[in-house]
C-alpha positions in Angstrom: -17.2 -4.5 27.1 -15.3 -1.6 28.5 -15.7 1.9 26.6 -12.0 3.6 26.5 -13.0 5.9 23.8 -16.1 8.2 22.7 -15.6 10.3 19.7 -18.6 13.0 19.9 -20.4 14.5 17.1 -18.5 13.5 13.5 -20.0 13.5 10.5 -19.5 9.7 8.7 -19.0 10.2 4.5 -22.9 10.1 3.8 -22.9 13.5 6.0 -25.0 11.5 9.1 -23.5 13.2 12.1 -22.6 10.4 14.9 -20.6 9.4 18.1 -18.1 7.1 17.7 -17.7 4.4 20.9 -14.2 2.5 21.1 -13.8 -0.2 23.1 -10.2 -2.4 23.5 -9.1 -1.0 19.9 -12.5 -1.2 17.9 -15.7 0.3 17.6 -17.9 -0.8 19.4 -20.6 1.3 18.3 -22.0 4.0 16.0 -24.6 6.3 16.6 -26.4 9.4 17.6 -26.2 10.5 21.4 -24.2 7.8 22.5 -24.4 7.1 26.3 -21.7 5.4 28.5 -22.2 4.3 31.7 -18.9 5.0 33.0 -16.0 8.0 32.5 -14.1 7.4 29.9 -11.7 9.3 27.2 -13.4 12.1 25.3 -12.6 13.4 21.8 -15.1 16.1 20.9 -14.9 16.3 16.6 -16.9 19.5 16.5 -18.5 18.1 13.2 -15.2 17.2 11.8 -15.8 14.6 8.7 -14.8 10.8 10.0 -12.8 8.6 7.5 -11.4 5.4 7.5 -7.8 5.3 8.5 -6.2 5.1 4.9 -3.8 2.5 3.3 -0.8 2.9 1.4 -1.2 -0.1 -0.8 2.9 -0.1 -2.1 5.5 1.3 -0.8 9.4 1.0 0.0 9.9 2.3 3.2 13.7 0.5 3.1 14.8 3.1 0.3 13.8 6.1 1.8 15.6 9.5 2.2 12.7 11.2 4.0 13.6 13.5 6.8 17.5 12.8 5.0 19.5 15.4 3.1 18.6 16.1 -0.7 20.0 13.0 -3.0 21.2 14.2 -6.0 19.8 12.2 -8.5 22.0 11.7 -12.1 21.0 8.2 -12.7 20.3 7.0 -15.9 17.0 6.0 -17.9 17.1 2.2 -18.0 15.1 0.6 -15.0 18.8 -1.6 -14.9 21.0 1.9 -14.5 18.6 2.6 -11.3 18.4 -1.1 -9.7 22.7 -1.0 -10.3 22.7 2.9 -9.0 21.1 2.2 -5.5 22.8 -0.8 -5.1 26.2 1.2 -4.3 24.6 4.0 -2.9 23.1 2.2 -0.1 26.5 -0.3 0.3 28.6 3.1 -0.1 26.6 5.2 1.9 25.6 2.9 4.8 22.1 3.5 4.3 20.2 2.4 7.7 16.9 0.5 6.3 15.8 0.6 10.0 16.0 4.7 11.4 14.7 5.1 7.4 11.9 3.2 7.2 10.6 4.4 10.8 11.0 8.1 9.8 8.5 7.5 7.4 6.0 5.2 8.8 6.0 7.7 11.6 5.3 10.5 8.9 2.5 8.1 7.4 0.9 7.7 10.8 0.9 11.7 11.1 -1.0 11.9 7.9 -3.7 9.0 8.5 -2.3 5.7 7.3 -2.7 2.8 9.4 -2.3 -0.1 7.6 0.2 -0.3 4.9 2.4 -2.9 2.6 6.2 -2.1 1.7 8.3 -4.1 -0.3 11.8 -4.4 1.2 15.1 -5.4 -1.0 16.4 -8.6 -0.8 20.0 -8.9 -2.3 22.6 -11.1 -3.0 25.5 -8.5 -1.8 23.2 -6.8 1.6 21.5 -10.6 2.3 18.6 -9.6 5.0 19.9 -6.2 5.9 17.3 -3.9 5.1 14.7 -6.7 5.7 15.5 -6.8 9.4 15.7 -3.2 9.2 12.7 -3.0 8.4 10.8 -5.5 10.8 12.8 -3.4 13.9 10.1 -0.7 12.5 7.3 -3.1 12.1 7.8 -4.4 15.9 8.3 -1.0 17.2 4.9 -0.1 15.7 3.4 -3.1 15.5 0.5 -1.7 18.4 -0.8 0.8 15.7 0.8 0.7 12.3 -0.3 -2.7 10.6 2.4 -3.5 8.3 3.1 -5.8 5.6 5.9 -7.0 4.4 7.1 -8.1 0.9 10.1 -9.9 0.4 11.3 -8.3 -3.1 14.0 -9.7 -5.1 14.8 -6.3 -6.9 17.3 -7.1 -9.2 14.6 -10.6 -10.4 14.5 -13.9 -9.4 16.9 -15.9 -11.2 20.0 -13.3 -12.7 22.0 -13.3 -8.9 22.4 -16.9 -7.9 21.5 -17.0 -4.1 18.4 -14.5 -4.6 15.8 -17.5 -4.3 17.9 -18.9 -1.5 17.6 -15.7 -0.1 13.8 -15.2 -0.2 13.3 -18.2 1.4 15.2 -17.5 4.2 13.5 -13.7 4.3 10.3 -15.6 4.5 11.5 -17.7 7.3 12.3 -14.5 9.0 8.7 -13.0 8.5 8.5 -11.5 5.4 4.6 -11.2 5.0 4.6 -11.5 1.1 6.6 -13.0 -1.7 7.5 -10.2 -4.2 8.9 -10.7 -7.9 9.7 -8.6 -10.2 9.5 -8.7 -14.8 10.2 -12.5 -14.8 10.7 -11.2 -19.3 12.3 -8.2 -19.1 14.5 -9.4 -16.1 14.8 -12.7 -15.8 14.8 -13.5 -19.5 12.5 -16.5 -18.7 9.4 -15.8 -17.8 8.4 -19.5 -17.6 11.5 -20.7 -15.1 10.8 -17.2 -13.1 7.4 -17.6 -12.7 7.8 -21.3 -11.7 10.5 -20.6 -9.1 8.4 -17.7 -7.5 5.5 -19.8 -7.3 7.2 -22.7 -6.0 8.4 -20.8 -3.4 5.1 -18.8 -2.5 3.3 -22.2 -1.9 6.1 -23.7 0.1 5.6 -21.0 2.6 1.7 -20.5 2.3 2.4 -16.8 1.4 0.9 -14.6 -1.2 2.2 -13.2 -4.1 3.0 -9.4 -5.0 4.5 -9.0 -8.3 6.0 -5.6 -9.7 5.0 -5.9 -13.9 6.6 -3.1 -15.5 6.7 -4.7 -19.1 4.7 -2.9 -21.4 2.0 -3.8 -23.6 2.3 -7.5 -26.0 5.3 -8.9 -23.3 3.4 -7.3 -20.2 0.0 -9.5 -21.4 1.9 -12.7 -22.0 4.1 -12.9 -19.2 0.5 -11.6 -17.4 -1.2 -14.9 -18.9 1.5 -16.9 -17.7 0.6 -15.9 -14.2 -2.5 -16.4 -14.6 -2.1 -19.7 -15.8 -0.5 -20.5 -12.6 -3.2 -18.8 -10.1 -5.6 -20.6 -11.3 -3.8 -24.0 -11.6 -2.2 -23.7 -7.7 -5.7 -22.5 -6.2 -3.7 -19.0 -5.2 -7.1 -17.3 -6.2 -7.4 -14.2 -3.7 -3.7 -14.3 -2.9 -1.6 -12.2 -5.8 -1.3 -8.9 -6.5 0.0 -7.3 -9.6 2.0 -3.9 -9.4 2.2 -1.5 -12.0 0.6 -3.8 -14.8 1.3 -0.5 -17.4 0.9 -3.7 -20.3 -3.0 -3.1 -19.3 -3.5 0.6 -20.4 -1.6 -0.5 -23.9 -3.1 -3.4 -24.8 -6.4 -2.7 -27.2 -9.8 -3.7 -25.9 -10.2 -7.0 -27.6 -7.1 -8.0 -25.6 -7.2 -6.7 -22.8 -10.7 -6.6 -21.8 -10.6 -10.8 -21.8 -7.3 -10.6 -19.4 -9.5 -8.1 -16.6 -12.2 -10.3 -16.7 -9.5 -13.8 -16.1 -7.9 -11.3 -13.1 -11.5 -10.3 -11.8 -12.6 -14.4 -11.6 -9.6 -15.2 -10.4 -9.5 -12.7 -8.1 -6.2 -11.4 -8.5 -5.9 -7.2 -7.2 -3.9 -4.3 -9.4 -1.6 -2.2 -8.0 -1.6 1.7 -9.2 1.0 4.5 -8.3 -1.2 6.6 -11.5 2.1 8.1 -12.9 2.0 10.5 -15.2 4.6 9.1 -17.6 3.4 5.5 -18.5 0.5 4.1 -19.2 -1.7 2.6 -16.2 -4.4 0.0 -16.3 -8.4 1.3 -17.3 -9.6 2.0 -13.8 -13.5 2.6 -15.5 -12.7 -0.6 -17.2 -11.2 -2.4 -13.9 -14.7 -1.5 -12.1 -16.9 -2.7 -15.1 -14.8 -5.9 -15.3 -15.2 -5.8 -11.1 -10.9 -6.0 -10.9 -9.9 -4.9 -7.8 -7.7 -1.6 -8.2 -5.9 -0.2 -5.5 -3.4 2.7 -5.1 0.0 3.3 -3.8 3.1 6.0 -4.4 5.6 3.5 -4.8 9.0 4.6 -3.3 9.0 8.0 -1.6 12.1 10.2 -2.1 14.9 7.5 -2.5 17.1 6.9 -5.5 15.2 6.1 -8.1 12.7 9.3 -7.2 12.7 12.3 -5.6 9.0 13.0 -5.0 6.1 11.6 -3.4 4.6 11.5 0.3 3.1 9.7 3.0 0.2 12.0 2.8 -2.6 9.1 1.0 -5.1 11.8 0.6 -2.4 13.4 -1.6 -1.9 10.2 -3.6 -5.7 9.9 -4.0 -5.9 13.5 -5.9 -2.9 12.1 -7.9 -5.2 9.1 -9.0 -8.3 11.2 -9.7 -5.9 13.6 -12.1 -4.7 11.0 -13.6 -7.9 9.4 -14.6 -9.3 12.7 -15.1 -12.0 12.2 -11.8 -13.9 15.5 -11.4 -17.1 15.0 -10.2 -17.4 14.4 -6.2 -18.8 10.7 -6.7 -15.9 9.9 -9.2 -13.6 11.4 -6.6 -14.7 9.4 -4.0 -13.5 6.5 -6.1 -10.2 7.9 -6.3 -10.3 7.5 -2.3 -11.7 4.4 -2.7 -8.3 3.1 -4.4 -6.1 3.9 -0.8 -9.1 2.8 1.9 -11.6 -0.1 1.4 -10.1 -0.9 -2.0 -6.7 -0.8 -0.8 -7.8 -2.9 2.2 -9.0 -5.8 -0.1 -6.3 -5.7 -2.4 -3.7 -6.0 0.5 -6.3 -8.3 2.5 -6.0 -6.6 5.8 -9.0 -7.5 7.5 -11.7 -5.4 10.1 -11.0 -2.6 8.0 -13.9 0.3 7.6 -16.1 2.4 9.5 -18.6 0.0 11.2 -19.1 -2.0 14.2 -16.5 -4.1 15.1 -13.7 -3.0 13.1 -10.7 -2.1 14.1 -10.7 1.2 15.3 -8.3 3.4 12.4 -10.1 6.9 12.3 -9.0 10.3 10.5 -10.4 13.7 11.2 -10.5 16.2 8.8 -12.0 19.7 8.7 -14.1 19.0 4.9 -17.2 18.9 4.0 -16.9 15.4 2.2 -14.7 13.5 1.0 -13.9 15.0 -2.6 -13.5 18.2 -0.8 -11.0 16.2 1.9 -9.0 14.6 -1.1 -9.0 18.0 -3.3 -7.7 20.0 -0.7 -6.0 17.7 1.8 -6.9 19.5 5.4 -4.6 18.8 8.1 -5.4 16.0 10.3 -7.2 17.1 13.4 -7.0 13.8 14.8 -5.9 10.4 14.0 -6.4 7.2 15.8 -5.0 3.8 15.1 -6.2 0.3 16.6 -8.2 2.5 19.2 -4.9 4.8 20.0 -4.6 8.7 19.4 -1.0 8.7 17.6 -1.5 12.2 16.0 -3.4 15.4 16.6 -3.5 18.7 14.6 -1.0 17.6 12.0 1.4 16.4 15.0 2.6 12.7 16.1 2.2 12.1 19.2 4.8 12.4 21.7 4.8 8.9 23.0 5.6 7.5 19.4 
C-alpha cells in the first residue's frame, strides 16, 4: 500500500507521542519512528496533540445565515410563531439553501468537523428546494466532508397534506435519514404520526431521526410509543431521538426504566445542552449505557442567532451544562461530538487507529480538556487523508 501521508511526531490523547502514516485516505499506521520506503508528503506536528476529526451530530445547514448579514430576530415564543416566521422569510427573502449550507460546512471543515448530519426542511409550499440545495453541497464535498442527510418535515407529519408525499419523494432523491418532528404537540396524534413516519422509514430501509421537544409526562408517552415501534419493526440501532428535554423532567422511577428500554434497544440521544430547557441525565445516560451524543442545532438562522461550527466550542457548552470540571469528565464532554457522536449518527471507520478513515485535527493543547477549555486554533486539519485547513485557514483548493 502506497504511503501519501506521514504526520511526524503528535502526541495521541493518552499523551504517547507518534507518527501518523496515511495511505489512500486512512491510516495505515501508528507508531514511533515511522519509516517509509519511498518520498512521500510530510506534515511535521512539532508535538501538536492529534484528535479525531470531530462530528457535528445535528445541524441545519439549510437555515443558515452564516457569513450573511445580521437577521433581526422579533419572532415570537411559541415553537409554531418560529416554524410560520421562517417559512416567509426564506419564500420572501429567496434564501439559497445551496451557497448557505456550503458557507458553513466549509466553516466546519476549517474548525475540524468531518463527518456531520443536517436536517434539511421539507415543505409543502418550497417542495425539495432546500433539499437539493443542500445535496449540491454534499456532492461538492463529498471527497472530504461526510454528510448526512435528514429529510425533516418541520412543520410535522400529518398537519400539511402532501408533507408525507413529500418525504418520500426526498428519500427517493437521497435524503440519508427520515426525520419527524413532536408527533403530540404537532401532529395532535401521536399514534397516526408515528405510524406514518415509520411506515415510511421501512419502505425505504432508512433510519429514523426524530426532533422530541415535548416536555416531561407527553414527552415520555409519545417516547414509549416509539419505542413500542422500534422494538416491534426490528429498527433497533437505527433511530435517534433529538432533544428528548421530557428525559431531564421526568423523576427517576420514570425515567430511569425509559433509558434502560432506549439503551436495549439501542436507540441514540441527541443533545444541543441548552441552557434554557431541561436536557436528558448525561451521568444517568452512561450508567444506563444510552448513547448521548452532541450537536448545536441550527447555527445563526431564524429561529437563533448564536452558535458555531467550532465542535470543540459546542463540547465546552456540554461540559457547562452538565457542570464537567475535572479533565476526565471533560473528556466526556468531547466524547459527545467524536466517538459518541460517530455511533449515534453510525458513520463508520471513525477514530484514531489503524484503518480508519483518515479525519485528523491538530491542536496546540496539552490534552484534550485543555483543547476543549480553550479551543486553540487548528494547526492542521485533514479529512479522508486530505489537508483541507491549516492554521485556522481552509484551504485554497476548497
Amino acid at each position: 500500500m502506497k504511503d501519501t501521508m506521514l504526520l511526524t511526531d503528535v502526541r495521541m490523547p493518552d499523551g504517547v507521542r507518534v507518527d501518523v502514516a496515511i495511505a489512500e485516505g486512512r491510516i495505515a499506521a501508528i507508531g514511533p519512528d515511522l519509516q517509509v520506503k519511498h518520498e512521500v508528503a510530510r506534515e511535521h506536528g512539532n508535538g501538536a496533540l492529534l484528535l479525531p476529526g470531530f462530528v457535528e451530530g445535528h445541524t441545519h445547514l439549510d437555515k443558515t445565515m452564516w457569513g450573511m448579514r445580521w437577521y433581526r430576530n422579533e419572532v415570537g415564543p411559541t415553537l409554531t410563531d418560529r416554524i410560520d416566521n421562517e417559512r416567509r422569510f426564506r419564500a420572501q427573502s429567496g434564501h439559497d439553501a445551496a451557497a448557505a449550507s456550503l458557507a458553513l460546512a466549509h466553516a466546519f471543515l476549517q474548525m475540524g468537523t468531518t463527518r456531520l448530519r443536517t436536517h434539511v426542511d421539507i415543505d409543502t409550499d418550497a417542495g425539495l428546494k432546500h433539499l437539493e440545495g443542500v445535496l449540491t453541497t454534499r456532492d461538492a464535498l463529498g471527497d472530504v466532508l461526510d454528510m448526512q442527510t435528514v429529510a425533516f418535515p418541520q412543520s410535522g407529519m400529518l398537519i400539511r397534506e402532501g408533507t408525507i408525499a413529500l418525504l418520500d419523494d426526498a428519500l427517493r432523491a437521497g435524503a440519508d435519514v427520515l426525520g419527524a418532528l413532536d408527533p403530540a404537540l404537532i401532529d395532535g396524534d401521536p399514534v397516526a404520526s408515528l405510524n406514518a413516519t415509520f411506515d415510511l422509514a421501512s419502505r425505504h430501509h432508512k433510519p429514523i431521526d426524530i426532533h422530541l421537544h415535548e416536555p416531561a409526562e407527553i414527552g415520555g408517552f409519545t417516547l414509549k410509543l416509539l419505542l413500542d415501534r422500534v422494538e416491534a419493526l426490528g429498527m433497533q440501532g437505527r433511530v435517534v431521538i433529538s432533544h428528548a428535554f421530557c428525559l431531564g423532567a421526568l423523576a427517576p422511577r420514570e425515567r430511569d426504566p425509559l433509558l434502560e428500554r432506549l439503551a436495549r434497544l439501542d436507540v441514540a440521544l441527541l443533545t444541543t445542552a441548552p441552557a434554557s430547557v431541561t436536557v436528558p441525565p448525561l451521568a444517568a445516560c452512561i450508567e444506563k449505557g444510552v448513547t448521548l451524543f452532541g450537536g448545536n442545532d441550527g447555527i445563526r438562522d431564524t429561529w437563533n442567532p448564536f452558535g458555531s461550527p467550532d465542535m470543540l466550542e459546542r463540547a465546552a457548552q456540554i461540559a457547562m451544562r452538565y457542570d464537567l470540571r475535572r479533565d476526565d469528565a471533560i473528556a466526556v464532554a468531547f466524547d459527545c461530538v467524536s466517538h459518541a457522536a460517530a455511533r449515534g449518527c453510525q458513520f463508520t471507520d471513525y477514530g484514531l487507529h489503524v484503518g480508519a478513515r483518515a479525519d485528523l485535527v491538530l491542536v496546540d493543547a496539552e490534552t484534550v480538556a485543555h483543547a476543549v477549555a480553550a479551543r486553540p486554533v487548528r494547526q492542521l486539519v485533514v479529512a479522508n487523508g486530505r489537508v483541507v485547513a491549516r492554521h485556522g485557514r481552509l484551504a485554497d483548493t476548497l
